[in-house]
PDB file with one MODEL, atoms N, CA, C and O in Angstrom:
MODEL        1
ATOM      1  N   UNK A   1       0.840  -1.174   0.000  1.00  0.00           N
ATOM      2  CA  UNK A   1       0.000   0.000   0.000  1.00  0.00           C
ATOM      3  C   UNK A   1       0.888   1.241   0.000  1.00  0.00           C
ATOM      4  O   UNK A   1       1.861   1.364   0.744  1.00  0.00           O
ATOM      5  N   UNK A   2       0.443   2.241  -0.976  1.00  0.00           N
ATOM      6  CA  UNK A   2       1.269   3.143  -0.571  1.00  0.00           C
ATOM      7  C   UNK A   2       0.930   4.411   0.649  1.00  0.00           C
ATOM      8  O   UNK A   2      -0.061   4.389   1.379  1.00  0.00           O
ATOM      9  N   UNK A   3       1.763   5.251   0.661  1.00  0.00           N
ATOM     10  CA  UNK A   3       2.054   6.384   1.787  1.00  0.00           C
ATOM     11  C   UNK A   3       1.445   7.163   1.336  1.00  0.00           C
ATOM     12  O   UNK A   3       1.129   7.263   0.150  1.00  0.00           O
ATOM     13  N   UNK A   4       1.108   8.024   2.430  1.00  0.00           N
ATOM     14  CA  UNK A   4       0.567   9.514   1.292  1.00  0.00           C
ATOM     15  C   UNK A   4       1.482  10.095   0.825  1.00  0.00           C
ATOM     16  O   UNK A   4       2.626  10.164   1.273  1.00  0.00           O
ATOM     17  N   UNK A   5       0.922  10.706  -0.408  1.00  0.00           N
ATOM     18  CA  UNK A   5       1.582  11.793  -1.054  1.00  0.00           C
ATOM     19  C   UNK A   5       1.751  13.069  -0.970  1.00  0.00           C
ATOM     20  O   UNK A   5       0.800  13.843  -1.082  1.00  0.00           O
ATOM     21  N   UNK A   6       2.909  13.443  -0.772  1.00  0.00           N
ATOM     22  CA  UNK A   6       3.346  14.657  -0.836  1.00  0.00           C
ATOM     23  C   UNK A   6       2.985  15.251  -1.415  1.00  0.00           C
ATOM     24  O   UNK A   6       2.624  14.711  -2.461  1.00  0.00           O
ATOM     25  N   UNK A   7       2.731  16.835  -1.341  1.00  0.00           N
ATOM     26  CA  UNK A   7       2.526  18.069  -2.410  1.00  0.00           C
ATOM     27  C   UNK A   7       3.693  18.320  -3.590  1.00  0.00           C
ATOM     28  O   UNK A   7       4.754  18.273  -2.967  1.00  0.00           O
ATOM     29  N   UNK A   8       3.884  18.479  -4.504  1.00  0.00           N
ATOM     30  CA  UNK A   8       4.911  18.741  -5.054  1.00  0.00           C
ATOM     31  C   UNK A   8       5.733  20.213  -4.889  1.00  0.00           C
ATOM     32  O   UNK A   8       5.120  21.216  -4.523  1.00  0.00           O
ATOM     33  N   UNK A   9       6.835  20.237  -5.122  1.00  0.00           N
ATOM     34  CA  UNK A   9       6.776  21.667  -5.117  1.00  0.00           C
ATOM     35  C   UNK A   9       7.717  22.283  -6.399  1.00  0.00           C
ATOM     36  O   UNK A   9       8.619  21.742  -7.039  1.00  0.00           O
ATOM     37  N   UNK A  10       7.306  23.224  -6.469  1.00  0.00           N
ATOM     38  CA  UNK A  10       8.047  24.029  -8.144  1.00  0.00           C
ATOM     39  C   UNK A  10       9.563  23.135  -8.344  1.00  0.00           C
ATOM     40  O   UNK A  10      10.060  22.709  -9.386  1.00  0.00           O
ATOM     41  N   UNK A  11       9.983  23.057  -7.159  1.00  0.00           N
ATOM     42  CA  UNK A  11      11.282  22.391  -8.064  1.00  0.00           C
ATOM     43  C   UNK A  11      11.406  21.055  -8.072  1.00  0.00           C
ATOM     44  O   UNK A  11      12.470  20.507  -8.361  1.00  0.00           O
ATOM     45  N   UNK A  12      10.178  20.325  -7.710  1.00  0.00           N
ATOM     46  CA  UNK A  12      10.039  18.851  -8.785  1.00  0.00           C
ATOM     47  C   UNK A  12       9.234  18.599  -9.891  1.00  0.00           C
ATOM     48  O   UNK A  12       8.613  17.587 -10.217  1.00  0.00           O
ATOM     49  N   UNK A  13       9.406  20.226 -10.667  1.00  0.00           N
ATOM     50  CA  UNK A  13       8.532  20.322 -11.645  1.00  0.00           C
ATOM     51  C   UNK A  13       9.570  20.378 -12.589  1.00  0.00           C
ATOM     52  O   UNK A  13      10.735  20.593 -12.252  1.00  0.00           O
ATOM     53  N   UNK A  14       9.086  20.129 -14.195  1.00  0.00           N
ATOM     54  CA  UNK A  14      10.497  20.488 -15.379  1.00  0.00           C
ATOM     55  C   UNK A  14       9.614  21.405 -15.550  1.00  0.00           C
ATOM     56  O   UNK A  14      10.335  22.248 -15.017  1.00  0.00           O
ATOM     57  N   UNK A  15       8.271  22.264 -15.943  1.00  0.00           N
ATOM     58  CA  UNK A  15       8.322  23.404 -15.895  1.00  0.00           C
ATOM     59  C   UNK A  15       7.566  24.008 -14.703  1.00  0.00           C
ATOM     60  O   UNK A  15       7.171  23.427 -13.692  1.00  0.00           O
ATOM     61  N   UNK A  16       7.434  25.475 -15.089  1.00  0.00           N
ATOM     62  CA  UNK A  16       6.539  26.273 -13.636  1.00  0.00           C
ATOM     63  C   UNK A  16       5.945  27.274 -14.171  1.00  0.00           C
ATOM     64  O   UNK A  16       6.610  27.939 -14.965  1.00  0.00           O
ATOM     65  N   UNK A  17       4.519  27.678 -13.896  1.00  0.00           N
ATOM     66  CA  UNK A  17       3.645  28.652 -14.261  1.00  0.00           C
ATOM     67  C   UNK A  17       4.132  30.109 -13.947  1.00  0.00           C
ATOM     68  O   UNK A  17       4.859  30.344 -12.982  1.00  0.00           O
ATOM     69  N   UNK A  18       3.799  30.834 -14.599  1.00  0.00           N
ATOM     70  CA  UNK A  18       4.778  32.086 -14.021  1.00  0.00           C
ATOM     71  C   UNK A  18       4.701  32.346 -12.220  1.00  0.00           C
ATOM     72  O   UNK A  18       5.602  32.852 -11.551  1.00  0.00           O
ATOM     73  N   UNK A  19       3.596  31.931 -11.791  1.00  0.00           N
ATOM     74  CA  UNK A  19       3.351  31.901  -9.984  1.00  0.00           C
ATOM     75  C   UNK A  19       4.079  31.398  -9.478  1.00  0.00           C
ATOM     76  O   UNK A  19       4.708  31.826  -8.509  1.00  0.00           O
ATOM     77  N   UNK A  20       4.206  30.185 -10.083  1.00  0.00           N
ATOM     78  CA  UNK A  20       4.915  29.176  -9.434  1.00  0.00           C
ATOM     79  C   UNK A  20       6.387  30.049  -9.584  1.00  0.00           C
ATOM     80  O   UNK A  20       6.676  30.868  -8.711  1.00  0.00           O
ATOM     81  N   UNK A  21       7.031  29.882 -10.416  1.00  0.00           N
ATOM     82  CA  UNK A  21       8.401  30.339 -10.866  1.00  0.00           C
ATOM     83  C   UNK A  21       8.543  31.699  -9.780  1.00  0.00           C
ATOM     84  O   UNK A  21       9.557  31.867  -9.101  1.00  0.00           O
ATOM     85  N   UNK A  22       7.579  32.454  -9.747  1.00  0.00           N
ATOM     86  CA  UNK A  22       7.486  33.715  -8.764  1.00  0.00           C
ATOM     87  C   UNK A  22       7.891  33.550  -7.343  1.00  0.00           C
ATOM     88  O   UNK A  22       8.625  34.259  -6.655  1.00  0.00           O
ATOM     89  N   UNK A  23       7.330  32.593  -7.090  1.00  0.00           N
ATOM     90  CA  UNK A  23       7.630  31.581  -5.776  1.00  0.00           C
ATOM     91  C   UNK A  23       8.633  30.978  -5.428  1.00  0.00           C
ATOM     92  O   UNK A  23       9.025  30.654  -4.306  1.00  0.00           O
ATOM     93  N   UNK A  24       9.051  30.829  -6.417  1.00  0.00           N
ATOM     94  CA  UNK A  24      10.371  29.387  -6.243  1.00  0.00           C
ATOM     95  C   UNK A  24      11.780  30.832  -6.644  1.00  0.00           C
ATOM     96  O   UNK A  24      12.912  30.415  -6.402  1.00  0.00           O
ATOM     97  N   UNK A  25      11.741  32.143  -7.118  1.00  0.00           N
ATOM     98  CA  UNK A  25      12.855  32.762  -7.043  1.00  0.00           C
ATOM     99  C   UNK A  25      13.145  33.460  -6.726  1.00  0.00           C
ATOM    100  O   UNK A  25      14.287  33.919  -6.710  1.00  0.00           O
ATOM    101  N   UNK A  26      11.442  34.138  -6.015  1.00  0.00           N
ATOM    102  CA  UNK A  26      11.246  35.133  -5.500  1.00  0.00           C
ATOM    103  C   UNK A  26      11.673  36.167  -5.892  1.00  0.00           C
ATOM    104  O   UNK A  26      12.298  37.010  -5.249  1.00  0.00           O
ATOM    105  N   UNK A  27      11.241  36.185  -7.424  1.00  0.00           N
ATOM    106  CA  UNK A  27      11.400  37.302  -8.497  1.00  0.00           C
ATOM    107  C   UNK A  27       9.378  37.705  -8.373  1.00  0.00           C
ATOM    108  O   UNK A  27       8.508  36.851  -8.201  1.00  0.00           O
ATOM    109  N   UNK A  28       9.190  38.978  -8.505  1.00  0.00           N
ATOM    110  CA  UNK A  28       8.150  39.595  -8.838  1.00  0.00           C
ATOM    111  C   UNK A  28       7.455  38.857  -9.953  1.00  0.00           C
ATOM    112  O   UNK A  28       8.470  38.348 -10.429  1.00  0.00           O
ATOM    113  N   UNK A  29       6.286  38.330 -10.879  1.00  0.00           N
ATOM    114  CA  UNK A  29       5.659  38.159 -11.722  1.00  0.00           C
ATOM    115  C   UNK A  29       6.105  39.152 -12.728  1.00  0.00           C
ATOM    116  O   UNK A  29       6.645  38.865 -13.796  1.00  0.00           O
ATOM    117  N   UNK A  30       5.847  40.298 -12.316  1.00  0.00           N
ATOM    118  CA  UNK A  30       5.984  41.216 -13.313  1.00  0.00           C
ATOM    119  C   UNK A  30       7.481  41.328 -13.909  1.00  0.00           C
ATOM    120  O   UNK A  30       7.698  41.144 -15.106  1.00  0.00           O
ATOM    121  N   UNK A  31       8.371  41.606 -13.095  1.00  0.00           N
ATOM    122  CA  UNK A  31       9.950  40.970 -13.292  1.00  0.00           C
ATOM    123  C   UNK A  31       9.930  39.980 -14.519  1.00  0.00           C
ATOM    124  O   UNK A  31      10.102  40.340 -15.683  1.00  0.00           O
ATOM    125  N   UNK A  32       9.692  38.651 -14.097  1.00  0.00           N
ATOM    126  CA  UNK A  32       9.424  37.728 -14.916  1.00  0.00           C
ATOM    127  C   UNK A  32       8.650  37.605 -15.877  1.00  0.00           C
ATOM    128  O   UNK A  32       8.819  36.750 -16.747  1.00  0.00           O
ATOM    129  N   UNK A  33       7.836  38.307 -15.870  1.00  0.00           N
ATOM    130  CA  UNK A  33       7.519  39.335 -17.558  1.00  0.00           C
ATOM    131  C   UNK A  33       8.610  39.639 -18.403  1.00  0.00           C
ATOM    132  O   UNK A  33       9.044  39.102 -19.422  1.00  0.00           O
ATOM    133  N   UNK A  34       8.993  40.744 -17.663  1.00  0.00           N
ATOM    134  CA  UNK A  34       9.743  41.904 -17.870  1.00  0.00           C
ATOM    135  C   UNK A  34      10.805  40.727 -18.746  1.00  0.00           C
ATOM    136  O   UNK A  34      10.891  40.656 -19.972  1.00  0.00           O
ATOM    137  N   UNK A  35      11.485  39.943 -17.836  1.00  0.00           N
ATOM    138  CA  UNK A  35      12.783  39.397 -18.389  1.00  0.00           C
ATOM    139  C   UNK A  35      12.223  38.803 -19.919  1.00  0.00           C
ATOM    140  O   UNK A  35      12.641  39.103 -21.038  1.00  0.00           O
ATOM    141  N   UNK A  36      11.331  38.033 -19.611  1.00  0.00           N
ATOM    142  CA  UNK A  36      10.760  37.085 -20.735  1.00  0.00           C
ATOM    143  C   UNK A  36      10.670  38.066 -21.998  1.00  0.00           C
ATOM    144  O   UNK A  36      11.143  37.605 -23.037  1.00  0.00           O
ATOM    145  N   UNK A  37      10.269  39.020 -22.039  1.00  0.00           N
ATOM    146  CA  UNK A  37      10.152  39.802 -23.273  1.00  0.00           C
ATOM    147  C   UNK A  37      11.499  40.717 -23.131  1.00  0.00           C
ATOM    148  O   UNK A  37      11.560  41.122 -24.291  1.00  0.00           O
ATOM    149  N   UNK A  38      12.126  41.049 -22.759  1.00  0.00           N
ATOM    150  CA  UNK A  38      13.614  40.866 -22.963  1.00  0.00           C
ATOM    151  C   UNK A  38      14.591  40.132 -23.473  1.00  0.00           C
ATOM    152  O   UNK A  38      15.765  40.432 -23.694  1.00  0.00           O
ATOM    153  N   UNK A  39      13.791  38.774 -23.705  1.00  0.00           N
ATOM    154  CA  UNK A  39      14.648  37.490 -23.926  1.00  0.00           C
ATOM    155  C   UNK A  39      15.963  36.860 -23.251  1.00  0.00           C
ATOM    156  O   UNK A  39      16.763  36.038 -23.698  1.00  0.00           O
ATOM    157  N   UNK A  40      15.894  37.705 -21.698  1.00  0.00           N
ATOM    158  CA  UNK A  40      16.874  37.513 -20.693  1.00  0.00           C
ATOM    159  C   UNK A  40      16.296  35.910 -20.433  1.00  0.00           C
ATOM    160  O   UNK A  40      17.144  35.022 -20.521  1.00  0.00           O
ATOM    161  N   UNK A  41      15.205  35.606 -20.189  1.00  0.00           N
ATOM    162  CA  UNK A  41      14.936  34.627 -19.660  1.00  0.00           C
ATOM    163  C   UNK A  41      13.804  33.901 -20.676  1.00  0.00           C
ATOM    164  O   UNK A  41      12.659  34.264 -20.947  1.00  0.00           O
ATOM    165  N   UNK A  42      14.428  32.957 -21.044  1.00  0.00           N
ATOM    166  CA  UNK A  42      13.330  31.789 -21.985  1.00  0.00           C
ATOM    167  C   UNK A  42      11.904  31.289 -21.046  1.00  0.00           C
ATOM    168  O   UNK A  42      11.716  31.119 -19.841  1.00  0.00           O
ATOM    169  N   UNK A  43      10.980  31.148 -22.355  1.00  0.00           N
ATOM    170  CA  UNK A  43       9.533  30.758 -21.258  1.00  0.00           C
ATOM    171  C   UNK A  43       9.279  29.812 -22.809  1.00  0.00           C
ATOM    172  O   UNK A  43       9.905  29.911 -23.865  1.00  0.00           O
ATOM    173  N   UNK A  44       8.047  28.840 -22.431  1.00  0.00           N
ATOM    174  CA  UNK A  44       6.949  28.608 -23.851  1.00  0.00           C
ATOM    175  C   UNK A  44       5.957  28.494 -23.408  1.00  0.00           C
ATOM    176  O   UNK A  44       5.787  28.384 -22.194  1.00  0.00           O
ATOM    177  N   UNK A  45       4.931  28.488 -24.353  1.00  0.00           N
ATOM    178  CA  UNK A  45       3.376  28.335 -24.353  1.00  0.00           C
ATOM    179  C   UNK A  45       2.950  27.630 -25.055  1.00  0.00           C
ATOM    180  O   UNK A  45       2.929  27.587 -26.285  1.00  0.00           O
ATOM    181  N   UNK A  46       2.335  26.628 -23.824  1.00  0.00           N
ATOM    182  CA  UNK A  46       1.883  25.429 -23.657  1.00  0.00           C
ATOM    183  C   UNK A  46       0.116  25.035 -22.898  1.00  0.00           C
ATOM    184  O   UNK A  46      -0.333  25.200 -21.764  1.00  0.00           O
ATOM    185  N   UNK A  47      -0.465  24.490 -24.127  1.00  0.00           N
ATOM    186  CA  UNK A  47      -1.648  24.455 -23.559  1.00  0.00           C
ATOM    187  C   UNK A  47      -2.108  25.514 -23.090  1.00  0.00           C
ATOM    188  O   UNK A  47      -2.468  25.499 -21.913  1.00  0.00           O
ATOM    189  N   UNK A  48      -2.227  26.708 -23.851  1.00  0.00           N
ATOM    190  CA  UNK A  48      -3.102  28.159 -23.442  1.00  0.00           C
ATOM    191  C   UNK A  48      -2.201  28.695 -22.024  1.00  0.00           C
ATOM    192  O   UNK A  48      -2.775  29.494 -21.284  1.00  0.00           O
ATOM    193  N   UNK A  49      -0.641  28.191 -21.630  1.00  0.00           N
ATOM    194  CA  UNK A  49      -0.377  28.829 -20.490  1.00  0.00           C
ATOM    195  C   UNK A  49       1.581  28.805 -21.003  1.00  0.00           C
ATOM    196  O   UNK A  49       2.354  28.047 -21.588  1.00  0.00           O
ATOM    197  N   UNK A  50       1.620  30.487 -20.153  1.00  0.00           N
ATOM    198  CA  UNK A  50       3.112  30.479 -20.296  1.00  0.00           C
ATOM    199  C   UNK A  50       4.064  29.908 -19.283  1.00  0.00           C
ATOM    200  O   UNK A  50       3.929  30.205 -18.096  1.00  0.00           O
ATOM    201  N   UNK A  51       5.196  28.956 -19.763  1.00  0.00           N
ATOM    202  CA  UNK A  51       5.623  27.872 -18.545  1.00  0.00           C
ATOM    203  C   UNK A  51       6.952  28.278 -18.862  1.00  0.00           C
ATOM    204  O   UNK A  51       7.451  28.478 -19.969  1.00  0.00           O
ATOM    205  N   UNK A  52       7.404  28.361 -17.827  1.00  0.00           N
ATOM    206  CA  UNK A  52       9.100  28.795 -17.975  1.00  0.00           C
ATOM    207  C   UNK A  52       9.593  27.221 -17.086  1.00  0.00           C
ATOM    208  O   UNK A  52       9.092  26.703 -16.087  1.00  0.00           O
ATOM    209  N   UNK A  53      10.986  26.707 -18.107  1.00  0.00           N
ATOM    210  CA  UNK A  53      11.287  25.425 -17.763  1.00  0.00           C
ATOM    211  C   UNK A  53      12.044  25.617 -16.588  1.00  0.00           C
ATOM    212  O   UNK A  53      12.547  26.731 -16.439  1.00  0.00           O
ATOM    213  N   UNK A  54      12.259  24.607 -15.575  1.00  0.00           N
ATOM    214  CA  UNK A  54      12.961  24.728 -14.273  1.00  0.00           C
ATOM    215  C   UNK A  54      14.251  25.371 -14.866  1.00  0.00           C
ATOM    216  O   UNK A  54      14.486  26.569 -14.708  1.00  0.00           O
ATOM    217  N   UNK A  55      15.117  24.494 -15.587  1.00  0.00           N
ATOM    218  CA  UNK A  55      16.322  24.770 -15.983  1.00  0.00           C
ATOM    219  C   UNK A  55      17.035  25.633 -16.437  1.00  0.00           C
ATOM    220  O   UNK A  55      18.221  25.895 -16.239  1.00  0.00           O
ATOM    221  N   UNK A  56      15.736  26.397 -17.511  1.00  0.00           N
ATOM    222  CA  UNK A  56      16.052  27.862 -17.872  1.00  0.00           C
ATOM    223  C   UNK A  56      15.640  29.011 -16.689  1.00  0.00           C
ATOM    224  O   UNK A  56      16.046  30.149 -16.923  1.00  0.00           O
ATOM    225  N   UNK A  57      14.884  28.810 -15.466  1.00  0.00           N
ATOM    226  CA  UNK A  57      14.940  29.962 -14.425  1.00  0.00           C
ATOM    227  C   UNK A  57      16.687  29.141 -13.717  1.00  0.00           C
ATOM    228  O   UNK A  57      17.671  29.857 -13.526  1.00  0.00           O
ATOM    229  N   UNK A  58      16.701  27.932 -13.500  1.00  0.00           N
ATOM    230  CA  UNK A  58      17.971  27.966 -12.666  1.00  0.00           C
ATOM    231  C   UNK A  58      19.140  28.670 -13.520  1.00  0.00           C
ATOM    232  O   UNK A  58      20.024  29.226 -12.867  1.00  0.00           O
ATOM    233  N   UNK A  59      19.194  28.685 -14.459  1.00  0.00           N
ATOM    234  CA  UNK A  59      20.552  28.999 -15.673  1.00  0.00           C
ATOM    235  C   UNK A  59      20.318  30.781 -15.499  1.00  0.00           C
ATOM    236  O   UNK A  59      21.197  31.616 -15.284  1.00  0.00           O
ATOM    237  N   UNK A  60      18.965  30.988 -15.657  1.00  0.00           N
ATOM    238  CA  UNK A  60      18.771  32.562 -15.532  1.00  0.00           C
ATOM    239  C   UNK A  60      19.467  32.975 -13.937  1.00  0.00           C
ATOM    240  O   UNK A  60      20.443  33.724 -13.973  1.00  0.00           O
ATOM    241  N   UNK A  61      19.120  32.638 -12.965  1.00  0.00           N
ATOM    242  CA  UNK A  61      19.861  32.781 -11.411  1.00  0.00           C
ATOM    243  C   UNK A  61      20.787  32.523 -11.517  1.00  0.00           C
ATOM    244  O   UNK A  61      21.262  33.658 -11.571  1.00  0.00           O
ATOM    245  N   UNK A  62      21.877  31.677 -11.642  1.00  0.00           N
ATOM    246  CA  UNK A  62      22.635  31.446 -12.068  1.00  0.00           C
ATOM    247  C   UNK A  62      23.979  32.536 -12.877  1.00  0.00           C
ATOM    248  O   UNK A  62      25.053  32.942 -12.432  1.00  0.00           O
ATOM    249  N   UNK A  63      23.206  32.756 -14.397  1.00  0.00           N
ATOM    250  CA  UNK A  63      24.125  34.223 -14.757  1.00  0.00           C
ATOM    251  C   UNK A  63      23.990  35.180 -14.165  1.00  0.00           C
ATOM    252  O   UNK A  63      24.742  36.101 -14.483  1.00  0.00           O
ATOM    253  N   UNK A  64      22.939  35.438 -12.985  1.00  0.00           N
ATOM    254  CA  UNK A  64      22.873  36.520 -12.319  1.00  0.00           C
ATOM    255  C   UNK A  64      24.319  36.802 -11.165  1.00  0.00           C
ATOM    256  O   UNK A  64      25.043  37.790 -11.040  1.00  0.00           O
ATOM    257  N   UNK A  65      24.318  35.595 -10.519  1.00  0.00           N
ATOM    258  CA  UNK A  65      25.170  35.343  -9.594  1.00  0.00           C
ATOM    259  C   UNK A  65      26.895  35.619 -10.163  1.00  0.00           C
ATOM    260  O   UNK A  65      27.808  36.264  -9.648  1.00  0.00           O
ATOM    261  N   UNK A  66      26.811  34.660 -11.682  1.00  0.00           N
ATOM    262  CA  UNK A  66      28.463  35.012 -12.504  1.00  0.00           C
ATOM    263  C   UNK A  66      28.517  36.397 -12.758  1.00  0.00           C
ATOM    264  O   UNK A  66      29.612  36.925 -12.558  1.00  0.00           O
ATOM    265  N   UNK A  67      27.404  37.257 -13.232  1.00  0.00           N
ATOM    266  CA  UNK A  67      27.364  38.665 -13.445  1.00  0.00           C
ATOM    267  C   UNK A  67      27.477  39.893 -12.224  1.00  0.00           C
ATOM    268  O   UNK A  67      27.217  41.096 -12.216  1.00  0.00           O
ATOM    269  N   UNK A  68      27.880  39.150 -11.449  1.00  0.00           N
ATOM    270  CA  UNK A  68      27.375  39.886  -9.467  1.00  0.00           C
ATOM    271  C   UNK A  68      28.524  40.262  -9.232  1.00  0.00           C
ATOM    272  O   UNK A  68      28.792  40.792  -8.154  1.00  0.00           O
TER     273      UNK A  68
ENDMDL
END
């Protein structure tokens, strides 16, 4: 039988809704706009919703930190 299940959370996701992603970098929504149409930070749209992949917000934090 199994255990209960855990909630997931944004970072056992491969992607994240812009909320989610908001949450997990504690970047503003609007920020994460902002970058996305900048093309600082990659997103796609998927199923009527914009999903930014885990990997491309970690890579985006990431050059932030080499750029610091």
């Amino acid at each position: 039988m199994d255990g209960p299940k855990s909630t997931p959370t944004p970072w056992d996701k491969i992607a994240l809704q812009i909320q989610e992603a908001s949450h997990a970098s504690g970047l503003s929504r609007s920020k994460l706009y902002e970058l996305i149409a900048e093309r600082k930070l990659l997103s796609i749209k998927a199923a009527g919703r914009r999903l930014i992949l885990r990997s491309d917000l970690e890579a985006y934090l990431v050059s932030c930190r080499d750029a610091g």
